[in-house]
N, C-alpha and C positions, 0 to 999 in steps of 0.2 A: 504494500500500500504506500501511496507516497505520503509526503509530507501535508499536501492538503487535504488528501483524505482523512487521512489521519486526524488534523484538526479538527474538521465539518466533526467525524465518527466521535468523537472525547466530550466527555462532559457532557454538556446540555443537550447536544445533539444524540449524543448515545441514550438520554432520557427522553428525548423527543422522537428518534426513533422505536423506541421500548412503547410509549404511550400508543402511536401509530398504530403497532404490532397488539395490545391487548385488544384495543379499538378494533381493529381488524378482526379478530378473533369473536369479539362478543357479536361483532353486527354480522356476523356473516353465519354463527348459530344460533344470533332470531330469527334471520331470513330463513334459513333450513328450516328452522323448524316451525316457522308458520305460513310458509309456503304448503310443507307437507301434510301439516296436519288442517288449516281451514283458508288456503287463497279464498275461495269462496267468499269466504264472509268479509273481505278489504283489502281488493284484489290493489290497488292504488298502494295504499300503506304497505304492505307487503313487498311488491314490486318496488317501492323505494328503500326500503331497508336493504334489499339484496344490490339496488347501484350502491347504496352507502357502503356497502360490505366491499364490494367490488374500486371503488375510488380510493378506501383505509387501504385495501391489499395493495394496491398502486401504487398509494404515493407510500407507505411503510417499503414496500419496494426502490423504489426510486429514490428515498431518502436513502436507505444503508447502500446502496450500490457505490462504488469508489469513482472516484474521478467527474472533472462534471459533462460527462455523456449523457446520464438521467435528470440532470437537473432541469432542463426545459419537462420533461414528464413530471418529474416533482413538484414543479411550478402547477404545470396544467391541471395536474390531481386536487393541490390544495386551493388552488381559485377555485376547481368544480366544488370541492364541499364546501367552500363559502357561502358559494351561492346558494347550494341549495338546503344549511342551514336557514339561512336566512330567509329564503323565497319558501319550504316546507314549515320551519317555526312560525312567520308569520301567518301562511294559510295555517295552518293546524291552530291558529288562535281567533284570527276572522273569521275562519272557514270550518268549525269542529265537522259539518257534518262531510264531507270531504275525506275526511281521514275516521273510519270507523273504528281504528283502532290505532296504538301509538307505532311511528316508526324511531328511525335512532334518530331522526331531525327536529320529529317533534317537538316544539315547545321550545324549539333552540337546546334540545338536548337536555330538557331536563330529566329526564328518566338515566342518562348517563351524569348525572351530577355537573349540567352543563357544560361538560369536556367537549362535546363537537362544535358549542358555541367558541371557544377560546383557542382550542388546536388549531384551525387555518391562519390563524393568527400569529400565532405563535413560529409555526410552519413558516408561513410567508416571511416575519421576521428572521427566521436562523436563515431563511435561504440566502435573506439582504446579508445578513452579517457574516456569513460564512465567503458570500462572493465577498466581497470588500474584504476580508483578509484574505483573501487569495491575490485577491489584484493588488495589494500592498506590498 
């Protein structure tokens, strides 16, 4: 690994990738498992839990990957859950009846202790700070 890697990987970034990787982990065994046991009943909700599951595996991807080859995919992944914390929390609070049941954006994440509210953010940030000491 080189030296930038290295740094991006250390510290905040090795907890920021960790966070990612749990994230990725929980939304992608709600999705399973309320895909298989009742799509029927919020077929909407559902089908957004399993992109959310599918954008954490990305960008938890793309984050630990070395070098910045992934970092435009990094970038891409963490704008996408911005937005659609944002654009999912807010309908899911204008719009309850829209979402028949919770996904992981819901509410801006509060069913995950508001982590997907703060993670793109977070995200977005090490991406800034990690490029700018590289380019230094």
């Amino acid at each position: 690994m080189d030296r930038v890697s290295e740094r991006r990987h250390a510290g905040i970034g090795r907890v920021l990738i960790a966070v990612y990787a749990v994230l990725a982990l929980a939304a992608t065994g709600r999705s399973f498992v309320q895909i298989v046991r009742s799509f029927e009943e919020a077929p909407l909700a559902y089908a957004l839990s399993a992109v959310a599951a599918v954008v954490y595996i990305l960008a938890t991807v793309a984050l630990a990957m070395p070098g910045d080859r992934w970092r435009p995919v990094a970038l891409a992944a963490v704008c996408f859950e911005l937005v659609g914390v944002v654009v999912v929390g807010a309908l899911s609070l204008t719009h309850p009846e829209l979402f028949a049941h919770d996904t992981v954006w819901s509410r801006f994440g509060m069913g995950y202790l508001f982590i997907p509210a703060v993670l793109p953010f977070l995200g977005l940030w090490w991406l800034r700070a990690s490029r700018t000491r590289t380019a230094a």
